[in-house]
GURO-54456 format. One line per field, with one value per atom (N, C-alpha, C): x, y, z. Coordinates in Angstrom, 1 decimal. Layout:
BEGIN
X	X|... .
Y	Y|... .
Z	Z|... .
! end
This chain:
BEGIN
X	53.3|52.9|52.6|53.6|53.3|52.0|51.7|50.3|49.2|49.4|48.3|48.0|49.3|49.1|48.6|49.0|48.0|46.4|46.2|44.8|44.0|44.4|43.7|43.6|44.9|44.6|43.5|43.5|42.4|41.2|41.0|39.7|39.1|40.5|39.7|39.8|40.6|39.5|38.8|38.4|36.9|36.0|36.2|35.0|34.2|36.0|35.9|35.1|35.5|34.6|33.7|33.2|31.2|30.8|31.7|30.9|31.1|31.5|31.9|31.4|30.7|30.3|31.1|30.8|32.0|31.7|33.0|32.5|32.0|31.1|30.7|29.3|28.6|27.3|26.5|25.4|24.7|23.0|23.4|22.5|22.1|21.0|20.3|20.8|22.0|21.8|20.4|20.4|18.9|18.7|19.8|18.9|18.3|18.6|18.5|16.9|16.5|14.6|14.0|14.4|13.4|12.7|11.1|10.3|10.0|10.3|9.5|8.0|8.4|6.9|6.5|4.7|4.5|4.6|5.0|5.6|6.5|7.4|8.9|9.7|8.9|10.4|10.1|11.1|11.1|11.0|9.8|8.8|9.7|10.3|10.4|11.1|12.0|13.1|12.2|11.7|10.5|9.4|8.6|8.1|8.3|9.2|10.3|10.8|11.3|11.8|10.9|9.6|8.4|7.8|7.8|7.0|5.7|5.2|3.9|4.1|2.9|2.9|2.5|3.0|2.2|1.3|0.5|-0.3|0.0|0.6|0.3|-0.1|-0.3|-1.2|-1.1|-2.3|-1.8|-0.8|-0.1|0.7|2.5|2.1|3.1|3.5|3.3|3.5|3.1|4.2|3.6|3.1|2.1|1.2|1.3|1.8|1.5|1.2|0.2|-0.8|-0.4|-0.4|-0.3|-0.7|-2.2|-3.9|-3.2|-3.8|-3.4|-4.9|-4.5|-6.0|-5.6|-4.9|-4.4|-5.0|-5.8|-5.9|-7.9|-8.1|-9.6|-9.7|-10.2|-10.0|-11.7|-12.0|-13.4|-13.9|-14.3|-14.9|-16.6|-17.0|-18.3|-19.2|-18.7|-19.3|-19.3|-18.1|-17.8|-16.8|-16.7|-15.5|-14.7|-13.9|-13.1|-12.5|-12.8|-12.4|-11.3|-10.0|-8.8|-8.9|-9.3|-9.6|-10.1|-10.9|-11.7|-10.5|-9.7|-9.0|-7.6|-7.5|-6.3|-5.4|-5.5|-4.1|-3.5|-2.6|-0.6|-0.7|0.2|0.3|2.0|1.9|3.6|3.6|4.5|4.3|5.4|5.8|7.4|7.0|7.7|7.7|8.7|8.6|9.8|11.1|12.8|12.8|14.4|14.3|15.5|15.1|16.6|16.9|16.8|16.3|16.3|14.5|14.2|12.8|12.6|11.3|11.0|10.1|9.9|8.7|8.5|7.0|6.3|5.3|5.1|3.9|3.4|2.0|1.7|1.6|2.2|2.1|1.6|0.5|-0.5|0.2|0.7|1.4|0.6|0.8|0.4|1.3|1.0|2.0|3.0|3.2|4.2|5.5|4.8|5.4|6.2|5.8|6.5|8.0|8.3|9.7|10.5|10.5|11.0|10.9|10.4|9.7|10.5|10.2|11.4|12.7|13.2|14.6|15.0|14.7|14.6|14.9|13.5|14.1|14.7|15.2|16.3|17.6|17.9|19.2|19.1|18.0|18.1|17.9|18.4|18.5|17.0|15.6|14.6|14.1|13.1|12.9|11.9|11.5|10.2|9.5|8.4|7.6|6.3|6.0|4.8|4.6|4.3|4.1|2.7|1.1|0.2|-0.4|-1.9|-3.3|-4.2|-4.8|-6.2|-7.1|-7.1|-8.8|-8.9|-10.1|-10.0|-10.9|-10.8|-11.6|-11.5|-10.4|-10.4|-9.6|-10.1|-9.9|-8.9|-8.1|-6.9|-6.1|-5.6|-5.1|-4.1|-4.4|-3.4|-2.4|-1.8|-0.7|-0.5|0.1|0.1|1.6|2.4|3.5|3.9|4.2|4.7|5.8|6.1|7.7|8.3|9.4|10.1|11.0|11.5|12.9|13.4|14.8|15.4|16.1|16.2|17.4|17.0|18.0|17.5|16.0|15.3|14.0|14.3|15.1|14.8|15.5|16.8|17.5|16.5|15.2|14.3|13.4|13.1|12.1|12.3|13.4|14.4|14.1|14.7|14.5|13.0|12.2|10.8|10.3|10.4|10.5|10.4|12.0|12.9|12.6|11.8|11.8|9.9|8.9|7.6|7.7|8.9|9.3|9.1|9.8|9.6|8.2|7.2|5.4|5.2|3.8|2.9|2.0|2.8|1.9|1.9|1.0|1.2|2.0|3.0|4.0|3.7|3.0|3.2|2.0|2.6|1.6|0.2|-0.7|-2.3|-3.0|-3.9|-4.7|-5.2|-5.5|-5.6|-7.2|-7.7|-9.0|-10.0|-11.1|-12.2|-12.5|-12.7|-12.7|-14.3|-15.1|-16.3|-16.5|-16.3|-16.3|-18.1|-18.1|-19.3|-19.9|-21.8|-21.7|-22.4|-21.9|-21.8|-23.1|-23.6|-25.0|-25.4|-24.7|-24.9|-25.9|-25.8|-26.5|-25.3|-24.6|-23.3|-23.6|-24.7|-25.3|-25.3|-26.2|-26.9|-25.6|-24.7|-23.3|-22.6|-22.6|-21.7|-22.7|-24.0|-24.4|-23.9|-23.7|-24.1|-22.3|-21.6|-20.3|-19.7|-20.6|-20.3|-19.1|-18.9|-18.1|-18.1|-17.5|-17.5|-16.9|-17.3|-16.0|-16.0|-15.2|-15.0|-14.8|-15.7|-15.2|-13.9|-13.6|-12.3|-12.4|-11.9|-11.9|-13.4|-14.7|-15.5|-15.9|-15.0|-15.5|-15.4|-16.6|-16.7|-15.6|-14.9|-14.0|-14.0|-14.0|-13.3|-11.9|-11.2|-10.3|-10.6|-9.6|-10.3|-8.8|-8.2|-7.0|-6.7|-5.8|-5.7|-5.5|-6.2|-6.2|-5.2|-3.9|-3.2|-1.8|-0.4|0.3|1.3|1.5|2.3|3.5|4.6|6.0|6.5|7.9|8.4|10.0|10.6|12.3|12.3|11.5|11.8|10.8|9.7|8.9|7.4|6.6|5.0|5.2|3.9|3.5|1.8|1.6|0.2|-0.7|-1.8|-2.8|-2.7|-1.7|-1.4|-0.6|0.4|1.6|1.0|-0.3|-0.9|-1.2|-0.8|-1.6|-3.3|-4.0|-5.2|-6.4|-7.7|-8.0|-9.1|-9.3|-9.5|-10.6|-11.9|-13.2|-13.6|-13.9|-14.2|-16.0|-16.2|-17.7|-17.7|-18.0|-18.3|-19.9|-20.1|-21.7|-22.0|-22.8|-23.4|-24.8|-25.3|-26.8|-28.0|-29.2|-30.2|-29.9|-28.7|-28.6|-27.8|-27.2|-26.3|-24.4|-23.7|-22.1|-21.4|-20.0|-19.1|-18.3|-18.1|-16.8|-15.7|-14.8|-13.3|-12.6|-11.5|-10.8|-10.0|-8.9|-8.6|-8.5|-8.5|-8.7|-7.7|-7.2|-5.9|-6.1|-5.6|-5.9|-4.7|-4.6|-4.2|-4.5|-3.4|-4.0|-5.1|-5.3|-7.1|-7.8|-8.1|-9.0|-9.5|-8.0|-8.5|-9.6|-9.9|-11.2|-12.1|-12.9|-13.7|-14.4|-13.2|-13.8|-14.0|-13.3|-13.3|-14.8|-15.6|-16.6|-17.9|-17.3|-18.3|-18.3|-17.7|-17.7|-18.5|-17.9|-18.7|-20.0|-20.6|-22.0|-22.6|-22.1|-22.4|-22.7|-22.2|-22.2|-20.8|-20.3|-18.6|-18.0|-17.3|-16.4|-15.0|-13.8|-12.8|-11.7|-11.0|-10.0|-8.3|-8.3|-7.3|-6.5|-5.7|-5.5|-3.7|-2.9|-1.8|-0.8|0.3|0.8|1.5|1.9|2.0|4.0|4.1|5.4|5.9|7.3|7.8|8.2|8.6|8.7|8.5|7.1|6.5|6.0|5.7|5.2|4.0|2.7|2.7|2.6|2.7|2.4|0.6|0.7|-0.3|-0.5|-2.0|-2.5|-3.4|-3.3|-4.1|-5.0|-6.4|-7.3|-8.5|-8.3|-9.1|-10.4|-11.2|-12.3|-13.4|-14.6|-15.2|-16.6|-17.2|-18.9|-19.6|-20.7|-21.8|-23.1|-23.6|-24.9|-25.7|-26.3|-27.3|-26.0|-25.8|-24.8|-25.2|-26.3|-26.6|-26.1|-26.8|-27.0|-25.0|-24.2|-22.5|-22.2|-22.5|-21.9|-22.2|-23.8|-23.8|-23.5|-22.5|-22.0|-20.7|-20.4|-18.8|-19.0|-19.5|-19.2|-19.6|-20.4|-20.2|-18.8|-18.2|-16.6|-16.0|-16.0|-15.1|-15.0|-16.6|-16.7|-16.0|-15.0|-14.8|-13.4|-12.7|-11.7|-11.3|-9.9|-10.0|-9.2|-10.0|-9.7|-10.2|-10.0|-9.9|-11.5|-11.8|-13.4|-13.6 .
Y	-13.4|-12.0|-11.3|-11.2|-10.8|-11.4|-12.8|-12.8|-12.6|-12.4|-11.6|-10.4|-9.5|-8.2|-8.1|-9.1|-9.5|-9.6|-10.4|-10.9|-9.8|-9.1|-8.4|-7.0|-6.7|-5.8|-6.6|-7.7|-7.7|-8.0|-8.0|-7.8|-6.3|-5.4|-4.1|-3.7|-4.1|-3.8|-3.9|-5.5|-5.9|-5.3|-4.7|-4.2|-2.9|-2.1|-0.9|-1.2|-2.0|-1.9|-2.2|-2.9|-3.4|-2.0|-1.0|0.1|1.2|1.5|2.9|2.4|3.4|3.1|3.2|2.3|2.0|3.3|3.5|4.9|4.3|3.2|2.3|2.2|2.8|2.1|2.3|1.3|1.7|2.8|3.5|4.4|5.2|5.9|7.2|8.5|9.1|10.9|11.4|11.8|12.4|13.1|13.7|14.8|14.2|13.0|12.7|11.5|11.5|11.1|11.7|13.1|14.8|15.0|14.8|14.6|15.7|16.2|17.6|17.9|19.2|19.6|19.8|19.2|19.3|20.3|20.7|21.1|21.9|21.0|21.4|20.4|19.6|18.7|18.4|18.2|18.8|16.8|16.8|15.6|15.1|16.3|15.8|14.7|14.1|13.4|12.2|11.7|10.7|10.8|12.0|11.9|11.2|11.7|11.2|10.2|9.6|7.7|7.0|7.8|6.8|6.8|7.7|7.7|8.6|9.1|9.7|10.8|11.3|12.3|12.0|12.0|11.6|12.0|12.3|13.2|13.7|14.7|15.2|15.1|13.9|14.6|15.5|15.7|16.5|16.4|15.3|15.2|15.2|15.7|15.3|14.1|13.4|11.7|11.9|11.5|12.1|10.2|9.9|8.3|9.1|7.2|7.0|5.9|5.8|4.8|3.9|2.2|1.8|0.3|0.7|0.0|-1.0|-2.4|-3.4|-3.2|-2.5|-2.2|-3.2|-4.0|-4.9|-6.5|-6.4|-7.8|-7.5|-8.8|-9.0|-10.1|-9.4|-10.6|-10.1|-11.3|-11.8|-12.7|-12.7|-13.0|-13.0|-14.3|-14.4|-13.6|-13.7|-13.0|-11.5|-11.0|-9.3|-9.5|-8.3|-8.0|-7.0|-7.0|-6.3|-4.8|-3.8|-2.5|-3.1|-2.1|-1.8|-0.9|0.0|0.8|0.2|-1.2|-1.6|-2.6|-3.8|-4.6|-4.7|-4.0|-4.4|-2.6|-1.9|-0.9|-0.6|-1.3|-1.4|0.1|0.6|1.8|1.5|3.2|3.3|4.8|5.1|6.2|6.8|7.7|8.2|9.6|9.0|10.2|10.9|12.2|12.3|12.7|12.3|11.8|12.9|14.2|14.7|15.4|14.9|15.1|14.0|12.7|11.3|11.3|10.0|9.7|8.0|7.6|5.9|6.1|4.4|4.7|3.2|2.9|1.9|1.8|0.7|0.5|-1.0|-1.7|-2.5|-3.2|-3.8|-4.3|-5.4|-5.4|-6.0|-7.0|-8.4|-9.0|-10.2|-11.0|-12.3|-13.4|-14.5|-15.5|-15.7|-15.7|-16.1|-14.7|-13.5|-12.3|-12.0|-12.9|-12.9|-12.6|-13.8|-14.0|-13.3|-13.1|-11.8|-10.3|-9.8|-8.7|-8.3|-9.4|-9.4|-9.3|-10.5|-10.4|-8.7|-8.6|-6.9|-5.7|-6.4|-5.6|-5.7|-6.9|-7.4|-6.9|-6.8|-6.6|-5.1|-4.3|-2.9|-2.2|-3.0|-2.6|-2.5|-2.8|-2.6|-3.8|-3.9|-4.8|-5.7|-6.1|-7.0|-7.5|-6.6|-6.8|-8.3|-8.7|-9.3|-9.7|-11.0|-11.6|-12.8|-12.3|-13.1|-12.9|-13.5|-13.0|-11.3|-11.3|-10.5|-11.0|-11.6|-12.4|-13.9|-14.3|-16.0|-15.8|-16.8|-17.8|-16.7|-15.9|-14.7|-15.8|-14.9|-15.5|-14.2|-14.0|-15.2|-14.7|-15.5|-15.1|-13.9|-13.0|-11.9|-12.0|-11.5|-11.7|-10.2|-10.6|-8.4|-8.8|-7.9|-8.2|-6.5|-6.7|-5.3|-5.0|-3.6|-3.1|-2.1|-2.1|-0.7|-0.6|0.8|1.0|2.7|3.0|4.2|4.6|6.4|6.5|7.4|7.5|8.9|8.1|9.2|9.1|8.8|9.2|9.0|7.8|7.4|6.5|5.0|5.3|4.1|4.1|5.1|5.3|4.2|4.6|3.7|2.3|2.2|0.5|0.3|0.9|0.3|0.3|1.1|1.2|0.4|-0.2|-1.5|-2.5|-3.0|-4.2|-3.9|-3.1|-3.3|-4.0|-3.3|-3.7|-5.3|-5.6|-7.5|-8.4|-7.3|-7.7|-7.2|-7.2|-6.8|-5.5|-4.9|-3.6|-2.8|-1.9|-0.9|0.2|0.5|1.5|3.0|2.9|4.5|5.2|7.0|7.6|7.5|7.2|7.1|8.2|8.3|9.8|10.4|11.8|12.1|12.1|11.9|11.8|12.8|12.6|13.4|14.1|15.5|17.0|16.6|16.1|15.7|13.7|13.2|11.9|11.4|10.8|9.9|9.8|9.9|9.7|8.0|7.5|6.1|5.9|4.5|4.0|2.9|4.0|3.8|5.2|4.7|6.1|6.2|7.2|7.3|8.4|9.0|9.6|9.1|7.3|6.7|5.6|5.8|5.0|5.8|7.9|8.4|8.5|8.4|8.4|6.6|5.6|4.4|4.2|5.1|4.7|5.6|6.9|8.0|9.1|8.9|9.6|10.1|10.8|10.9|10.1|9.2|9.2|9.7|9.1|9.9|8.8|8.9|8.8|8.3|7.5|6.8|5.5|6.1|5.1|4.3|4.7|4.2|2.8|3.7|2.9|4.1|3.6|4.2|4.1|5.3|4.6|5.4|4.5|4.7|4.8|5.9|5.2|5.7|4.9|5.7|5.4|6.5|6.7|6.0|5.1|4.7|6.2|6.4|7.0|6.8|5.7|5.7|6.0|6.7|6.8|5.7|4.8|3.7|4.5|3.9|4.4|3.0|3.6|2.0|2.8|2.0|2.7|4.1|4.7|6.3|6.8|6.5|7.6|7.3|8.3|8.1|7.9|6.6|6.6|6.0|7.7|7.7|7.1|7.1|6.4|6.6|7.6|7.8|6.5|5.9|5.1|3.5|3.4|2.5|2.0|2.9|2.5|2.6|3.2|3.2|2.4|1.7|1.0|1.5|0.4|0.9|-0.2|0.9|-0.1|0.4|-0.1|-0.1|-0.8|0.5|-0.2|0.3|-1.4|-1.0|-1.5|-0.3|-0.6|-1.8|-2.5|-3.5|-3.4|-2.2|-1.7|-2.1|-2.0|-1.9|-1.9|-1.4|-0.9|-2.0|-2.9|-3.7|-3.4|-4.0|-3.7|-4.7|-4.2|-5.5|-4.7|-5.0|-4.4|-5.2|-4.4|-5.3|-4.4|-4.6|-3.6|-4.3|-3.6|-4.2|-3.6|-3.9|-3.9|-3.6|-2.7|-2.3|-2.2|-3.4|-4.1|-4.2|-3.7|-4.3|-6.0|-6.0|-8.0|-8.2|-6.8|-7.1|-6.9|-6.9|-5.9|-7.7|-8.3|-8.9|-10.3|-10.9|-11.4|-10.9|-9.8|-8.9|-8.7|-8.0|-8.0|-8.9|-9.9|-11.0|-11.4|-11.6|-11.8|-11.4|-9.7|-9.0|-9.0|-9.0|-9.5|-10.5|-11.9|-13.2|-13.3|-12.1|-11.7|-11.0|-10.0|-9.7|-10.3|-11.4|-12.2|-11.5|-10.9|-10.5|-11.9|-11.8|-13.1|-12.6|-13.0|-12.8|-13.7|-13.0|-13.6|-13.9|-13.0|-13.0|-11.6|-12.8|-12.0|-12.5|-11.0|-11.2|-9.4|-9.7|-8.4|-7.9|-6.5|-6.2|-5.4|-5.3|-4.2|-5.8|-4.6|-5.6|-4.4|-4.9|-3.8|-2.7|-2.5|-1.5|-1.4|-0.4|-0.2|0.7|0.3|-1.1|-1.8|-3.6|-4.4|-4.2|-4.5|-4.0|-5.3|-5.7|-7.0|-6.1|-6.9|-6.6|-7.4|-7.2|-8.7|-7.5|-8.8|-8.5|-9.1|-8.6|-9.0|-8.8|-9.2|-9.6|-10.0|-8.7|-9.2|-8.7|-9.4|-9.1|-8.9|-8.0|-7.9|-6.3|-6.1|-4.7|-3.9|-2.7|-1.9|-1.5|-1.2|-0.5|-1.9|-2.8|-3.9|-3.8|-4.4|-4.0|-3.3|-2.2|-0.8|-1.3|-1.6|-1.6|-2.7|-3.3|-4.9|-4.3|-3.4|-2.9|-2.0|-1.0|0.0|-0.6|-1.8|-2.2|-3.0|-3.2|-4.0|-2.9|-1.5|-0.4|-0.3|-0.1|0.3|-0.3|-1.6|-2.4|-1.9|-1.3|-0.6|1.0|1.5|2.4|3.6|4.2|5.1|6.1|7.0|8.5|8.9|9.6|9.7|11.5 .
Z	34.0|34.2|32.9|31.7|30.6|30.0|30.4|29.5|30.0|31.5|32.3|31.8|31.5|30.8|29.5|29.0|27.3|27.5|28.3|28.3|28.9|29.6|30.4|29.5|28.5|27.2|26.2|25.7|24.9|25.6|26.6|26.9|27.6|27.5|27.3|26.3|24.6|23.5|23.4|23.6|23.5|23.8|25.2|25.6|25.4|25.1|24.4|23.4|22.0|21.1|21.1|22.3|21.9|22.8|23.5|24.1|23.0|22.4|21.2|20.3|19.6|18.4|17.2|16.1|14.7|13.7|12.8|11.9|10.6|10.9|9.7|10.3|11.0|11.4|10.7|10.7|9.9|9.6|10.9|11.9|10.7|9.8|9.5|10.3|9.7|10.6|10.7|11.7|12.1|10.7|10.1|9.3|7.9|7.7|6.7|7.3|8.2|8.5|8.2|8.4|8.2|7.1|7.0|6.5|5.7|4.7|4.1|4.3|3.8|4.3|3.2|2.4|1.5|0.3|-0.5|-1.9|-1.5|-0.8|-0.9|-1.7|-2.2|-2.5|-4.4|-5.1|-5.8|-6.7|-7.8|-8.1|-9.4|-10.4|-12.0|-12.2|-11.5|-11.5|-11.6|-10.6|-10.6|-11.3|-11.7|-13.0|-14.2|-15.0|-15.7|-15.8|-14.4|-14.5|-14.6|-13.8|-14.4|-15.2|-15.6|-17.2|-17.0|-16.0|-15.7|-14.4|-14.4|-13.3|-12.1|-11.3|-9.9|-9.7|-8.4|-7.4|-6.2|-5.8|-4.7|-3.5|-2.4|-1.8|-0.2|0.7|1.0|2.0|2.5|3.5|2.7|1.9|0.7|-0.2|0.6|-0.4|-1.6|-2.7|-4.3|-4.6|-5.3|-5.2|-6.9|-7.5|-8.6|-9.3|-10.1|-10.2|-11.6|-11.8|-12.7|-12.3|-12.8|-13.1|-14.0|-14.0|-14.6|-16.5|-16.7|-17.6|-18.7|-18.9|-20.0|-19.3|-18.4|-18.0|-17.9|-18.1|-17.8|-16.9|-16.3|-14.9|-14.2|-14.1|-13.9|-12.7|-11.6|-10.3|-10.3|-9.5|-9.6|-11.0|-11.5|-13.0|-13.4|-12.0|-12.5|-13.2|-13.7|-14.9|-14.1|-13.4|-12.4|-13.3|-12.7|-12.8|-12.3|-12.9|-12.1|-11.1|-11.1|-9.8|-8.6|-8.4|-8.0|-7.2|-8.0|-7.1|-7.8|-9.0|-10.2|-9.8|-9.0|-9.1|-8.6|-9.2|-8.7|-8.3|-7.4|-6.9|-6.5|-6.5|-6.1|-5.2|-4.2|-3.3|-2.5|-2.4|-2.5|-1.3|-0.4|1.0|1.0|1.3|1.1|2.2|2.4|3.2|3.3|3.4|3.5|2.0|1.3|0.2|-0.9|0.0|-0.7|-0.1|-0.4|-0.4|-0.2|0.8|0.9|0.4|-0.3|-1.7|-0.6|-0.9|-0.4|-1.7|-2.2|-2.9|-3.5|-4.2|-4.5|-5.4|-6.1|-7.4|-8.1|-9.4|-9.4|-10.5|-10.0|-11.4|-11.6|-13.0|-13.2|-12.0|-12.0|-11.3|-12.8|-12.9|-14.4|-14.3|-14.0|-13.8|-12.2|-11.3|-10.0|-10.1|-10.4|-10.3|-11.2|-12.1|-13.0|-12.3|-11.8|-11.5|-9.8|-9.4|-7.7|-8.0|-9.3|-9.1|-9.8|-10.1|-11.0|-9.7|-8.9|-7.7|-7.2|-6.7|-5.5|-6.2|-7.3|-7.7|-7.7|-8.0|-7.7|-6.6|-5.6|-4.0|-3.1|-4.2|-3.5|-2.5|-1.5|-0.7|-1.0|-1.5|-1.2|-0.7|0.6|1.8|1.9|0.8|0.9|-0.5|-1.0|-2.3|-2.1|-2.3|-2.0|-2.7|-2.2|-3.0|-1.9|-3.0|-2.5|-2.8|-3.6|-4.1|-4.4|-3.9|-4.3|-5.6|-6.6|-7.6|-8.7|-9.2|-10.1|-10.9|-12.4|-13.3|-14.4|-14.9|-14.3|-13.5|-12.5|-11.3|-10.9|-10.1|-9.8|-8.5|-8.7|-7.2|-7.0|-6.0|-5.2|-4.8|-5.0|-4.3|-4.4|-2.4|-2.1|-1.7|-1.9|-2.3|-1.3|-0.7|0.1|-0.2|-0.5|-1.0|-0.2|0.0|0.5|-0.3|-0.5|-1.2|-2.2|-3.1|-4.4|-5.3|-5.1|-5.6|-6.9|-7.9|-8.9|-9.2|-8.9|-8.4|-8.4|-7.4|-7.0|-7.7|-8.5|-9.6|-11.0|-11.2|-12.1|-12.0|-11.1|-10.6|-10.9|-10.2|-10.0|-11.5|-12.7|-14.0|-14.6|-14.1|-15.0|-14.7|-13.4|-12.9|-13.0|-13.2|-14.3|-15.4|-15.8|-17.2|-17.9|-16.8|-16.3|-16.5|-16.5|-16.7|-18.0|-18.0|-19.2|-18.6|-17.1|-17.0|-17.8|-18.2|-18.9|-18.4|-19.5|-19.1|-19.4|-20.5|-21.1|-20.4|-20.5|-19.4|-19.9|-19.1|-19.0|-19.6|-20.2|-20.9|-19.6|-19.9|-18.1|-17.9|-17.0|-16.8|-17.1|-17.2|-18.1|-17.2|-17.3|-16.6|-15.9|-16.4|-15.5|-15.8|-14.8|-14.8|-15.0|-15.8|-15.8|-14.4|-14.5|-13.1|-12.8|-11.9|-11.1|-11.0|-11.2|-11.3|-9.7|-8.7|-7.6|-6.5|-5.7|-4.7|-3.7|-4.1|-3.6|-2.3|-2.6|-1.3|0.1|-0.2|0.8|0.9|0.6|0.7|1.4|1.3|2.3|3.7|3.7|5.3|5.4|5.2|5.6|6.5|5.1|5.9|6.8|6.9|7.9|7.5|5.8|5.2|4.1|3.5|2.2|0.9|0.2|-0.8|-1.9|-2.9|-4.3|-5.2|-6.4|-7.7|-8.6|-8.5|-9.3|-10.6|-11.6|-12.5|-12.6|-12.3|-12.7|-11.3|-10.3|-8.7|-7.7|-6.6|-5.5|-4.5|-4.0|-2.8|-1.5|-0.3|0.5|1.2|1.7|3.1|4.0|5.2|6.7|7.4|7.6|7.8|9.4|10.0|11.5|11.9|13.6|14.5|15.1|15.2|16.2|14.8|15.4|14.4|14.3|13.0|12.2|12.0|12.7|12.5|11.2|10.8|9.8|9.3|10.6|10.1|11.0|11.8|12.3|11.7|10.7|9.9|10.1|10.4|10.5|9.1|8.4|7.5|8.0|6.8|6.6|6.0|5.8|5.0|3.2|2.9|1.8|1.3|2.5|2.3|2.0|2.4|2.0|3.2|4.5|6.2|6.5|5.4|6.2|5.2|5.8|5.2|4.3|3.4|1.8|1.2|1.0|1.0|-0.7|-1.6|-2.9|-3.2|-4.3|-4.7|-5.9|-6.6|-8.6|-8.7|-9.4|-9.4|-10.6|-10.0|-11.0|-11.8|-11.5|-12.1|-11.1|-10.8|-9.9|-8.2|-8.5|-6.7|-6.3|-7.1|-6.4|-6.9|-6.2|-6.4|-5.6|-6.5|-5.7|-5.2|-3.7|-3.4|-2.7|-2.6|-2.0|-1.5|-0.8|-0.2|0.9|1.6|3.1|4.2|5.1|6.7|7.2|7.8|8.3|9.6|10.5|11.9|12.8|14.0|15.1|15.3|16.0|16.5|17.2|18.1|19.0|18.2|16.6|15.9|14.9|14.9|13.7|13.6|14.9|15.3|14.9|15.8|15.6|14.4|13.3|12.3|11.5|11.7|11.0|11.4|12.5|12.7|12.0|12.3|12.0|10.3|9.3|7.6|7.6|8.2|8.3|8.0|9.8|10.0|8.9|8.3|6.9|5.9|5.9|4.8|3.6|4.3|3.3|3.9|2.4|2.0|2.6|3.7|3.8|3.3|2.3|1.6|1.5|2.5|2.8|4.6|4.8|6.0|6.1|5.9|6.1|6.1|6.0|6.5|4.8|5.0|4.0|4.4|5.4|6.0|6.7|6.9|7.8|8.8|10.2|11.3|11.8|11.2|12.0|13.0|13.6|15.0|15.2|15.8|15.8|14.9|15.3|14.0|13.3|12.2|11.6|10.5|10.5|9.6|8.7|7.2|6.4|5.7|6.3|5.6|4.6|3.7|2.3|2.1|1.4|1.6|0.5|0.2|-1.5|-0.9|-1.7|-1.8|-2.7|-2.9|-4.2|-3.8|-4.0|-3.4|-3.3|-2.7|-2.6|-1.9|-2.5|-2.0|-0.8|-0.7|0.7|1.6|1.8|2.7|2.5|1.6|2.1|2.8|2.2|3.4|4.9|5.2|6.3|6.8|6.3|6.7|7.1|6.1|6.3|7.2|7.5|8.4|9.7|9.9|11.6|11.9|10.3|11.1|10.9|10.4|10.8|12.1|12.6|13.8|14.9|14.6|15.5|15.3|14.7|14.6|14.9|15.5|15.7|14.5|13.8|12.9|13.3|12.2|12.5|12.4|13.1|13.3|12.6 .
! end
């Protein structure tokens, strides 16, 4: 009888405890998801750890940039702008009173493994370690980053574990109050792609933010976060350019476009993910061509069209 009454007590702890929750979980208090609302949250801390100023933008994500401009890396006979396929970016939401940073980093292969463990030991995640481009000389790797927690805290880390490369650390001269103008027709590039772009580093760019909203942990992340896709043009003189960029796809999308580049004659270089557990899942394929800018665009904007973005 007594071990009747035993067994029949531990199996209502047991059950107790898989029904109650532990004062160890590892659940997010709601209040600390709660997204600020743009210039409330306060940037110098992460200024500071990094070494440079951010940007603003308008959803608040403060984006900060560090262009591999110490490397000459060369494809089908371009001399690659950093703006164009070489910049590491870094991007800090802000998340409460703490902040998730998501960003891309442009390393040598020699610089991988240095550069992860830097992170891994400073609590950050490491999403994705591939290519973006085939037959570049000399070879770049992208390897992407997520981290939670005090902004400046993860600023630090991301700092210390650059440190580990040959990126350039010190802050950048700030850009020239009227930029040189581009030896493109950036006119007949905003009707071709049905948008506007801008001016960067001495390349044309696009993004086109997804239409449907990308959650990752509880949080929309925007096209600032590095969710929406991103089409680049460096002019090569008589109306031709190279562009590159990626595709930011659903799984019914990534045929399609894949087709439609093909049909273009765009080179596709790569097709793989950049997050882990988002919702929905989301593919990112890369992509490389050389040729009459116009005739690109209109190669690129019929595989937009095969995707759903923000119109």
């Amino acid at each position: 009888m007594r071990t009747n009454r035993l067994s029949r007590s531990l199996h209502s702890a047991i059950f107790i405890s898989m029904v109650l929750p532990t004062c160890h979980s590892s659940a997010q208090p709601a209040q600390s998801r709660q997204q600020a609302q743009p210039g409330q949250f306060a940037w110098a801390a992460v200024d500071q750890a990094l070494g440079r100023p951010g940007t603003t933008q308008p959803d608040g994500v403060r984006r900060y940039s560090f262009p591999r401009s110490d490397l000459a890396v060369q494809l089908d006979g371009v001399t690659i702008k950093p703006a164009l396929a070489l910049g590491g970016w870094l991007a800090f939401q802000p998340m409460g009173s703490n902040a998730v940073v998501m960003g891309d980093l442009v390393l040598t292969p020699e610089e991988v493994n240095p550069v992860m463990s830097a992170l891994l030991n400073g609590g950050i995640h490491v999403t994705a370690v591939h290519n973006h481009l085939l037959r570049a000389v000399p070879q770049t790797i992208y390897m992407h980053v997520w981290g939670e927690g005090d902004p400046g805290r993860l600023a630090a880390t991301l700092k210390a574990a650059l440190g580990q490369s040959h990126t350039p650390l010190a802050a950048p001269a700030p850009p020239p109050a009227q930029p040189p103008a581009l030896d493109l027709d950036t006119a007949g590039l905003d009707r071709s792609m049905g948008k506007s772009g801008k001016a960067n580093g001495g390349v044309y760019q696009f993004t086109f933010p997804r239409a449907e909203k990308i959650m990752d942990r509880g949080m929309a992340e925007g096209a600032s976060m590095g969710t929406g896709t991103s089409i680049n043009f460096q002019p090569l003189g008589g109306g031709k350019a190279a562009t590159t960029g990626d595709f930011v796809l659903l799984a019914s999308e990534v045929d399609p476009v894949m087709r439609a580049l093909r049909s273009g004659n765009v080179e596709v270089t790569a097709l793989h993910s950049h997050m882990l557990g988002e919702q929905p899942t989301i593919y990112f394929m890369h992509f490389w061509g050389v040729g009459a800018a116009s005739q690109l665009a209109t190669s690129l904007k019929a595989a937009i069209d095969k995707t759903n973005v923000q119109r």
